[in-house]
C-alpha positions as MATLAB code, in Angstrom:
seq = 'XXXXXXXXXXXXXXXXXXXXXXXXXXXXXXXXXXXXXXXXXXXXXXXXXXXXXXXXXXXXXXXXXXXXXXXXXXXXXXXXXXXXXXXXXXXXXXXXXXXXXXXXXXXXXXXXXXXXXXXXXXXXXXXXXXXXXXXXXXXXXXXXXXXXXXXXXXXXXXXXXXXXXXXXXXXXXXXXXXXXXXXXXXXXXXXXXXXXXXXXXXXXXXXXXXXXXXXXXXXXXXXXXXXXXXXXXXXXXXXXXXXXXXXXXXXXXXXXXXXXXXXXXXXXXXXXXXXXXXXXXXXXXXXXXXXXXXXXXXXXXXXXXXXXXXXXXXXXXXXXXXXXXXXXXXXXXXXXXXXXXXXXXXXXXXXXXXXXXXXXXXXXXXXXXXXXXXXXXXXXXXXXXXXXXXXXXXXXXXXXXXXXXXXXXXXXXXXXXXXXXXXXXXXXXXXXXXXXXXXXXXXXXXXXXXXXXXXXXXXXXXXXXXXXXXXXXXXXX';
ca = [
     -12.214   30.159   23.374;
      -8.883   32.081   23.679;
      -7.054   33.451   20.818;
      -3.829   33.784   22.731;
      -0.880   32.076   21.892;
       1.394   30.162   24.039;
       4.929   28.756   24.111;
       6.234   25.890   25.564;
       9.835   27.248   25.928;
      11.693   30.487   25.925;
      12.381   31.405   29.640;
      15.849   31.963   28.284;
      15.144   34.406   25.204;
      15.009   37.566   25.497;
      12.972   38.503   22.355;
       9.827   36.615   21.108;
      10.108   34.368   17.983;
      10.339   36.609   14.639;
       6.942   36.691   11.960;
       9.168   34.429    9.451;
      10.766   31.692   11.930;
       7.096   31.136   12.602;
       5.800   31.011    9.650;
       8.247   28.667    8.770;
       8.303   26.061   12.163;
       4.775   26.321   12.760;
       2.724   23.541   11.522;
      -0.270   22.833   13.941;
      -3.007   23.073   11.193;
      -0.743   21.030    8.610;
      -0.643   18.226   11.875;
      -4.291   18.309   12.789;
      -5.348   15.131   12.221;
      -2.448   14.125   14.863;
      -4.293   15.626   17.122;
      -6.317   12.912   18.662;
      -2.930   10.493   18.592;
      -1.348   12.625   20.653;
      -4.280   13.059   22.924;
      -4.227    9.164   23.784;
      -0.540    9.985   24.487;
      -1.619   12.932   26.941;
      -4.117   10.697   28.463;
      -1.500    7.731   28.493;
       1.121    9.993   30.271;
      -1.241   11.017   32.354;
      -1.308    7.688   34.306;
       2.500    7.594   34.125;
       2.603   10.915   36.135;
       0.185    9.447   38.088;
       2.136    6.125   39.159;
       5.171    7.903   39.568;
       3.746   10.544   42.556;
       3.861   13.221   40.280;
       0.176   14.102   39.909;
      -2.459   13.054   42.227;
      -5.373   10.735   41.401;
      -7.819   13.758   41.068;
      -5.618   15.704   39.182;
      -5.330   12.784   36.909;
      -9.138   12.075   36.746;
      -9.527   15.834   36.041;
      -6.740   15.715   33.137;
      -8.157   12.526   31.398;
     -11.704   13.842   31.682;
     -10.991   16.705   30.007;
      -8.906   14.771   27.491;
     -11.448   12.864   26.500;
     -13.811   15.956   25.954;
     -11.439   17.584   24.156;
     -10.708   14.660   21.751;
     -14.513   14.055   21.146;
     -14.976   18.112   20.257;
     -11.749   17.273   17.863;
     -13.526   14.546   16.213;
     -16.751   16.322   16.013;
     -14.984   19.085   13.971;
     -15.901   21.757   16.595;
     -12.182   22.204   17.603;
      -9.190   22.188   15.979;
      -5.851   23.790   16.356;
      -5.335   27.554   15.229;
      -2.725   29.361   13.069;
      -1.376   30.770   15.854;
      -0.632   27.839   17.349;
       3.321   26.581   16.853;
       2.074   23.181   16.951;
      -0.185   20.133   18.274;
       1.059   19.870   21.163;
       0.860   23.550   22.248;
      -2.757   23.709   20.916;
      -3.396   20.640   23.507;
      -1.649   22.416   26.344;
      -3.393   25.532   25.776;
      -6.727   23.900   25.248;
      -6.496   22.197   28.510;
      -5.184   25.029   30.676;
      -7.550   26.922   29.152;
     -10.236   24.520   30.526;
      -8.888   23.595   34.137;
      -5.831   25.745   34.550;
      -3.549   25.214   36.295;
      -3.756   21.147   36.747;
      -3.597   21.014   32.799;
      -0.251   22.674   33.199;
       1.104   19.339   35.369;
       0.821   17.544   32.183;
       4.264   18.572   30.167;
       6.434   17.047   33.080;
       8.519   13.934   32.424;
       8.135   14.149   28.383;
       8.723   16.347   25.695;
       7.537   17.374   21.622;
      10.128   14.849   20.869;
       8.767   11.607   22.196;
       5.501   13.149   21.508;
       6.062   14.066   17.792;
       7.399    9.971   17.709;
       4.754    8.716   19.319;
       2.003   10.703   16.955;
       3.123    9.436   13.839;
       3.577    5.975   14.446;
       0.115    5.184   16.255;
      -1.321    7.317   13.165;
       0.709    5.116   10.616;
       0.001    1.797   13.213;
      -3.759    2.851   12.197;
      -3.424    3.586    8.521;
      -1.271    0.222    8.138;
      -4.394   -1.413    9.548;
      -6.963    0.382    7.228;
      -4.695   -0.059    4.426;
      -4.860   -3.547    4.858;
      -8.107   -3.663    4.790;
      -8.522   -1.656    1.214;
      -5.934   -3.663   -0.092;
      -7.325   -6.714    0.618;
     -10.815   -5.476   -1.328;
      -8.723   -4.814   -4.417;
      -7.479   -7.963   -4.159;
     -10.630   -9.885   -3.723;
     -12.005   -8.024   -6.593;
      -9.354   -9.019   -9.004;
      -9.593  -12.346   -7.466;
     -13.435  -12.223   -8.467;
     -12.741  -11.420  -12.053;
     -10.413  -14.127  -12.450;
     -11.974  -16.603  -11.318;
     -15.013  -15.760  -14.038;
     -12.477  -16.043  -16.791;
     -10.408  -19.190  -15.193;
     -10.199  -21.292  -18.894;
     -10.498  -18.248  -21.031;
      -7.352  -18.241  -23.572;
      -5.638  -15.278  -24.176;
      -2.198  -14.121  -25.524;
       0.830  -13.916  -22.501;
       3.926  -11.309  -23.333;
       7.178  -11.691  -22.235;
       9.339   -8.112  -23.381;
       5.633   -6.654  -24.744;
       5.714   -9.415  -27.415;
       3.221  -12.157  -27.850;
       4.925  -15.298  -26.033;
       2.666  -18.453  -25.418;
      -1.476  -18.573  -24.287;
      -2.197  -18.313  -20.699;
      -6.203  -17.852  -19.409;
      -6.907  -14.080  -18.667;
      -7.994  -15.531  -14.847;
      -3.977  -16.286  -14.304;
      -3.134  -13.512  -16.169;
      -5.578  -11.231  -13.758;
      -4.031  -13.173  -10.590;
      -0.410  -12.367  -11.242;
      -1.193   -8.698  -10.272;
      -3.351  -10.063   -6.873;
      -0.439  -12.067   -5.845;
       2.037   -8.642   -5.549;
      -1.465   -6.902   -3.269;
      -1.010   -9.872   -0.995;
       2.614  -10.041   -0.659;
       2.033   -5.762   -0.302;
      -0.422   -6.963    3.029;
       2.454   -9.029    4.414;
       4.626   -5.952    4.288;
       2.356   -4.066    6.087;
       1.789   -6.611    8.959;
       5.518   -7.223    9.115;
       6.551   -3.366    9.485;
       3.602   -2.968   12.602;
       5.278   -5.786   14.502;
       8.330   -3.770   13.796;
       6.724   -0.402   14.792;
       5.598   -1.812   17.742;
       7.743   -0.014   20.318;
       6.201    2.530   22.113;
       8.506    6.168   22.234;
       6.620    7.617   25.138;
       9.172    7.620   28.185;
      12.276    8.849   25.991;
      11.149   12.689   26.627;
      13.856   14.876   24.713;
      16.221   11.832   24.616;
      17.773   10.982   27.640;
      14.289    9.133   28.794;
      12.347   10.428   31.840;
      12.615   10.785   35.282;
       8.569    9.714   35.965;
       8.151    6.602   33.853;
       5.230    5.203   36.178;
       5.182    1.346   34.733;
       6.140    1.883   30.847;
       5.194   -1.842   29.964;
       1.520   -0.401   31.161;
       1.303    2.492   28.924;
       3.235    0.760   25.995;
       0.018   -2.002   26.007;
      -2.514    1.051   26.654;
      -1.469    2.574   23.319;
      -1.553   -0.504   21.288;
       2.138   -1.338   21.267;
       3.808   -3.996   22.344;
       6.815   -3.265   24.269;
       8.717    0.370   25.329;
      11.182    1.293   23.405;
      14.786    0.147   24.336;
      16.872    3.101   23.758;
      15.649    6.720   24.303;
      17.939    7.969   22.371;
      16.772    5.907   19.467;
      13.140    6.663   20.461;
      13.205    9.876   19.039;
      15.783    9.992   16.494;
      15.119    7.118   14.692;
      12.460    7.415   11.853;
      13.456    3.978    9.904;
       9.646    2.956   10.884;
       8.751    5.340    8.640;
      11.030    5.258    5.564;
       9.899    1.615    6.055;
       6.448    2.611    5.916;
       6.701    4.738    2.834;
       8.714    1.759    1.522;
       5.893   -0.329    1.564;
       3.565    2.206    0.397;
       5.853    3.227   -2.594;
       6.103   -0.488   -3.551;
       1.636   -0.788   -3.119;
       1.682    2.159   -5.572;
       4.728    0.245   -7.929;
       2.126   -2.393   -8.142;
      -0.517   -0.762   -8.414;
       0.413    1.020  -11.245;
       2.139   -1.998  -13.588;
      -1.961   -3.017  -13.375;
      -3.077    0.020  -14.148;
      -0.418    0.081  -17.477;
      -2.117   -2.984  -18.595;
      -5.407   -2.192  -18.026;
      -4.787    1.120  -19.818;
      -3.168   -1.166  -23.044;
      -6.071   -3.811  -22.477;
      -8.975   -0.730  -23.100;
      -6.932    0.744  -25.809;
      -8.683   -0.078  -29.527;
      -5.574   -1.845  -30.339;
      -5.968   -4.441  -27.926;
      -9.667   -4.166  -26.977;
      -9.710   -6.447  -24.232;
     -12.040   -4.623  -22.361;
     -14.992   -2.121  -21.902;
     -14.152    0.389  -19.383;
     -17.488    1.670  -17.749;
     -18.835    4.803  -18.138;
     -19.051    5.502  -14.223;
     -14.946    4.842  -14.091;
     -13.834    6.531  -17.315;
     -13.701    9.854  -18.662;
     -14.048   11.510  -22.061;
     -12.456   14.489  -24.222;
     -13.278   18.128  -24.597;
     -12.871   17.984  -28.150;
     -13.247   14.436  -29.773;
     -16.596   13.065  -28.463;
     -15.425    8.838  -28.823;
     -12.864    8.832  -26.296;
     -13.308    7.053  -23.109;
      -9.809    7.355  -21.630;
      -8.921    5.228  -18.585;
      -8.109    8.178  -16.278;
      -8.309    5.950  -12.887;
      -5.389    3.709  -14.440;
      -3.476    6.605  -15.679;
      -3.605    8.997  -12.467;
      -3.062    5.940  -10.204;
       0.407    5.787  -12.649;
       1.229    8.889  -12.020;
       0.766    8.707   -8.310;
       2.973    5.948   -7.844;
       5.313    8.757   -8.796;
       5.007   10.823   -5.725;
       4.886    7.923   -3.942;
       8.101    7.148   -4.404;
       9.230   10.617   -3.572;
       8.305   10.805   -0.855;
      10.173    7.864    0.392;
      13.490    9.272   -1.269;
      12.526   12.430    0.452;
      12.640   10.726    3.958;
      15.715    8.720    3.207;
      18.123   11.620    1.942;
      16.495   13.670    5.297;
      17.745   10.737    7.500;
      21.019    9.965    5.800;
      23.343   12.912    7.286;
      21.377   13.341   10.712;
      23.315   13.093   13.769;
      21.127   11.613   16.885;
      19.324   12.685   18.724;
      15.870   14.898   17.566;
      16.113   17.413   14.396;
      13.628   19.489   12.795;
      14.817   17.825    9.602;
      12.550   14.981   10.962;
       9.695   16.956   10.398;
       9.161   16.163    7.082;
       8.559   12.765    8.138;
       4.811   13.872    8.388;
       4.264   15.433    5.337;
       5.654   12.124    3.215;
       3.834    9.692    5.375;
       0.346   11.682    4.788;
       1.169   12.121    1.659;
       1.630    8.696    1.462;
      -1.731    7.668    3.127;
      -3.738   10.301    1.192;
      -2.993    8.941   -2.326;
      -3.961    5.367   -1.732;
      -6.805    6.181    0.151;
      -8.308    7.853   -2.936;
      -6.349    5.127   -5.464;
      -7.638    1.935   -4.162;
     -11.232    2.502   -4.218;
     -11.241    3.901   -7.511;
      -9.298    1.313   -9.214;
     -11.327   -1.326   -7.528;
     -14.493    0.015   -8.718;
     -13.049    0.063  -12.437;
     -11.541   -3.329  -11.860;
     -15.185   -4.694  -10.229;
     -17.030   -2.671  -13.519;
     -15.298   -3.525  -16.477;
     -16.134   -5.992  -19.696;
     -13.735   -8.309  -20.267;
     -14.060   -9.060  -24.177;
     -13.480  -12.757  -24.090;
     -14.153  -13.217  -27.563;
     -10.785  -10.841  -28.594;
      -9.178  -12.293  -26.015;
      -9.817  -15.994  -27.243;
      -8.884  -14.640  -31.242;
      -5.477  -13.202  -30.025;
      -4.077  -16.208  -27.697;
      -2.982  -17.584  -31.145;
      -1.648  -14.787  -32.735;
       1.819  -13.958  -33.066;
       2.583  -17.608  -32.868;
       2.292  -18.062  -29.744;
       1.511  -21.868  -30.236;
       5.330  -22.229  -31.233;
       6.519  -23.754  -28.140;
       4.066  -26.495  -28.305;
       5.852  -28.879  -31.760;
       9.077  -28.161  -29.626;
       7.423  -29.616  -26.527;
       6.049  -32.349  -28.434;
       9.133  -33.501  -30.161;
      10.626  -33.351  -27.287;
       8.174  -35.862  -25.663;
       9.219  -38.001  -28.582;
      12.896  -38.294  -27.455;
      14.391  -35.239  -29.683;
      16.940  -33.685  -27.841;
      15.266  -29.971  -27.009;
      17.953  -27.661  -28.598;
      16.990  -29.389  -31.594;
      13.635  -30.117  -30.812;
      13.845  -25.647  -30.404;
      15.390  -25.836  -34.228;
      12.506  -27.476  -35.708;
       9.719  -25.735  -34.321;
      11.847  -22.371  -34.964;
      11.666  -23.488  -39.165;
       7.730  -24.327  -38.518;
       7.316  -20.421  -37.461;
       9.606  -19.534  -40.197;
       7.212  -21.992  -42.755;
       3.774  -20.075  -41.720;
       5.319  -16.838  -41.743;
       6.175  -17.955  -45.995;
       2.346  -19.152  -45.863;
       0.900  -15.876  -44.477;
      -0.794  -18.154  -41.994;
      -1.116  -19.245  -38.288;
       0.478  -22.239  -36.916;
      -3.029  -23.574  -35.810;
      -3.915  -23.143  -39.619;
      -1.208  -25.766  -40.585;
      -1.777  -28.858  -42.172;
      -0.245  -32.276  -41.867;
       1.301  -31.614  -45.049;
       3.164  -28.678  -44.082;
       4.669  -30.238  -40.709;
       5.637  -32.911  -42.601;
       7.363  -31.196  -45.066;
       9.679  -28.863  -42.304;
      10.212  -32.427  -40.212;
       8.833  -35.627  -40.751;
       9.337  -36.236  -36.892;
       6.122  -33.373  -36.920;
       3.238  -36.234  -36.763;
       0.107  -35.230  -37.599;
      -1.274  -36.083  -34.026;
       0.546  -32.851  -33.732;
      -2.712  -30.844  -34.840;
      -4.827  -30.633  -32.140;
      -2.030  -29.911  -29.857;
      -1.650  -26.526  -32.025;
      -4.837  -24.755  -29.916;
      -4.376  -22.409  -27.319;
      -7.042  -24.545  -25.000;
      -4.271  -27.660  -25.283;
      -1.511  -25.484  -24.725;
      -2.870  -24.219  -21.635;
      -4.382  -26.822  -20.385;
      -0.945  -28.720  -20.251;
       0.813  -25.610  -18.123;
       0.145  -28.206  -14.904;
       2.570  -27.513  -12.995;
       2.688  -25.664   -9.516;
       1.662  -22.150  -10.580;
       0.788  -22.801  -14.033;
      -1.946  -21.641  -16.087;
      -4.048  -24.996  -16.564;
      -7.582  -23.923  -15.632;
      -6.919  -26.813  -12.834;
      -4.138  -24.964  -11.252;
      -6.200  -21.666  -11.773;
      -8.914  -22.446   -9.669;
      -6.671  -23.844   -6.769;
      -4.703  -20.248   -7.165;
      -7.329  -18.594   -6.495;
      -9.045  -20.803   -3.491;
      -5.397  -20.375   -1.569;
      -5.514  -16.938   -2.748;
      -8.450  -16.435   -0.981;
      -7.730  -18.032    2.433;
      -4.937  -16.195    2.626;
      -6.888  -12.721    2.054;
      -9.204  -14.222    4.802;
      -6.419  -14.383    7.497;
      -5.119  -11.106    6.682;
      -8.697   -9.475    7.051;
      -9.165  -11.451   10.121;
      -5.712  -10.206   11.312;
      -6.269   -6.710   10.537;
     -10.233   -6.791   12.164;
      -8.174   -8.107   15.624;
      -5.728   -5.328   15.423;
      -8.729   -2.971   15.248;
     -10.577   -4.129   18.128;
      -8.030   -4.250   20.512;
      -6.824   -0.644   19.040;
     -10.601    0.482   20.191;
     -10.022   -1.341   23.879;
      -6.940    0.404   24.266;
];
């Protein structure tokens, strides 16, 4: 293999490109795993060239052959771009020259890095949507799992971090899989929006060989061309939407992983992490600390960097192309790194821990939590709620004078803050009757539980399914 560097421009210079303006442009290594994108783009172009006159069929049979050996030594890990190289696409065009000369040179007409460099990133991100998907939708189905083994058991809700009224720890678990699911919708909306294919624009102005562009649009995966070339290759919305979506998977993620760090703490002790998915101190030998939840926290930090990062490098760009646009790579793999190594992880602690039902069923009556229940009942009785609200308000104020809880009250003591306070009141003051009223749609009734999670599930199942057909015909392309 050659060691010598090429150039795709500079007929017009008169000097070569100085150490330090390649040591800053250059980024070939940092863009490697583009590498086999931007080969289907060759090999797409290829047959545009092809359609258009421009290259004959053996020249094209040649060029795609070669291609397609070059991408499977990529994959294999036997080739891969060099330092030298300024980027992708002149490691491709000197592989390929390198390998049937002259004919490999044919390639670069009718395009250029810009509608290349487009093209790269968004079937990479079209991909990593799809696998993303797929991840997500595990995490889900493991929550999903969890709460539907702990569908009826009590436990304390919070509104503001304060103990507000008893929910079951299965709805409690669900309200973070709803967010993943609505996270998988995002995804599948923004790759029908990314699905305009860039090839064709060349440097902007759009190319004079487009051989049938509807063709290599579907050969790539997309759905259409792109309408404007201009917009083809200056336009990186796709990806600030992209790192939208992934900023707001990571926002999610990590309001779980703040409860699940509260829920292991001793103060709450609502569950056991495992030892596989915890770690411990250097110095004080009882800690297990719940690093997963904590790092995944932290992530969601750079996560959301990067997408300011791409939006205040887009706001003051005039059209077309701009290096600026560069750093649309390293947010987006940025991006895609940190949840492929987040997801997993907080699955397996999610799949692995011990859910102490027992705490969980002691503290759904603490803090009063029962207190909306007389309210509830007197209004059922015909007592206008705001005073209804009143009364049950003096019954908190009554057990607090007691030292007691309100499902440790006594006939005599409702009695004695409002007569109206029946002693059929009594067995209403459990957190099982409490939530096993919450009917309604969305509610925390065991009932409703249980049909939560059964829609939950179908809808995880067409998502999957979605993201499996997406897949395949990716692999026909």
């Amino acid at each position: 293999m050659s060691n010598q560097a090429i150039r795709l421009w500079g007929g017009r210079f008169r000097k070569p490109p100085s150490a330090a303006l390649m040591a800053l442009s250059s980024a070939a290594t940092q863009h490697a795993r583009l590498v086999p994108y931007d080969i289907l783009g060759s090999i797409a172009h290829a047959g545009a060239l092809h359609a258009s006159g421009v290259i004959s069929g053996s020249d094209r049979a040649t060029i795609v052959e070669t291609l397609i050996g070059i991408r499977q030594d990529v994959l294999a890990g036997t080739l891969a771009p060099e330092s030298f190289d300024e980027d992708i696409h002149t490691f491709l065009e000197r592989v390929l020259i390198e390998r049937i000369g002259a004919t490999g040179a044919k390639l670069r007409a009718g395009r250029s890095r810009n509608d290349q460099a487009a093209n790269d990133l968004k079937l990479y991100l079209r991909a990593e949507a799809l696998v993303l998907v797929e991840r997500l939708a595990g995490l889900a189905e493991a929550i999903a799992r969890r709460a539907e083994a702990h569908d009826d058991a009590p436990c304390p809700g919070f509104t503001h971090l304060q103990i507000a009224q008893p929910v079951t720890f299965g709805h409690l678990l669900m309200a973070h899989a709803q967010p993943l699911a609505r996270d998988i919708e995002r995804l599948r909306d923004w790759h029908a929006r990314a699905a305009e294919c860039p090839l064709g624009a060349a440097a902007l102005a759009g190319t004079a060989f487009p051989g049938k562009p509807g063709e290599t649009a579907r050969l790539l995966g997309y759905e259409r061309p792109a309408e404007n070339s201009i917009d083809a290759v200056g336009a990186r919305d796709h990806v600030a939407e992209f790192l939208f979506v992934t900023a707001m998977i990571a926002t999610n993620i990590s309001r779980l992983s703040e409860e699940i760090t509260l829920w292991a703490s001793r103060q709450f002790g609502w569950i056991n992490l495992d030892d596989s998915f915890a770690t411990g101190s250097s110095i004080m030998p009882q800690k297990k600390n719940p690093d997963i939840a904590e790092i995944a926290r932290g992530r969601a930090a750079r996560l959301i960097g990067d997408l300011v990062t791409m939006l205040t490098a887009l706001k003051g760009l005039p059209l077309a192309y701009n290096r600026d646009l560069a750093e649309d790579k390293r947010a987006a793999f940025d991006a895609c790194d940190v949840l492929e190594q987040v997801v997993p992880a907080l699955r397996g602690l999610v799949e692995t821990m011990q859910i102490e039902t027992a705490r969980l069923a002691a503290d759904a009556a603490e803090g009063f939590a029962l207190a909306t229940e007389p309210a509830d009942y007197l209004a059922a009785n015909g007592v206008p709620f705001a005073e209804a609200h009143e009364i049950s308000g003096a019954l908190v104020r009554r057990a607090e004078e007691l030292g007691l809880r309100l499902d440790a009250l006594g006939a005599e003591d409702l009695a004695r803050v409002d007569p109206r306070l029946g002693a059929d009141l009594l067995p209403r003051l459990k957190p099982e009757f409490a939530i096993a009223a919450r009917t309604g749609a969305g509610g925390t009734a065991p009932v409703r539980v249980r049909e939560q999670i059964a829609r939950f599930r179908e809808r995880l199942s067409r998502h999957r399914a979605w993201a499996e057909e997406k897949i395949a015909e990716t692999h026909h392309a």
